[in-house]
C-alpha positions, 0 to 999 in steps of 0.5 A: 390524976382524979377526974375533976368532974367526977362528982359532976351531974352530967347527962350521959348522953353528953358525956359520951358525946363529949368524950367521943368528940374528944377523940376525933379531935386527938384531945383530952376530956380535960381540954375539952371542958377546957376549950367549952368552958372557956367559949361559954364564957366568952360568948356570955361576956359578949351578949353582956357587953351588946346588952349594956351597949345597947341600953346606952345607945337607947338612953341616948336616944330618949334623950334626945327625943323624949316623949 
């Protein structure tokens, strides 16, 4: 199977950190970028959802006591 990444740019310093934690771990390069991928993602959606939470929370309050 051809490297889905092969004609990524990537640092080689975070290939070869990438590929050598891969191997601690008894992984495969793909699930790694897989495993990554998906907490890059989930951490994003969070600090999104705590941003519109927030502003909810702040246009509540300049409701209730605007200036």
């Amino acid at each position: 199977m051809a490297d889905p990444l092969a004609n990524t740019s990537l640092q080689s310093s975070l290939v070869n950190d990438g590929r050598a934690l891969a191997q601690e771990l008894n992984i495969s390069w793909g699930q790694l970028i897989s495993m990554a991928l998906k907490e890059f993602i989930s951490r994003h959606r969070r600090s999104v959802n705590l941003v519109e939470q927030l502003n909810i929370v702040y246009a509540e309050d300049r409701k209730r006591n605007p200036k």
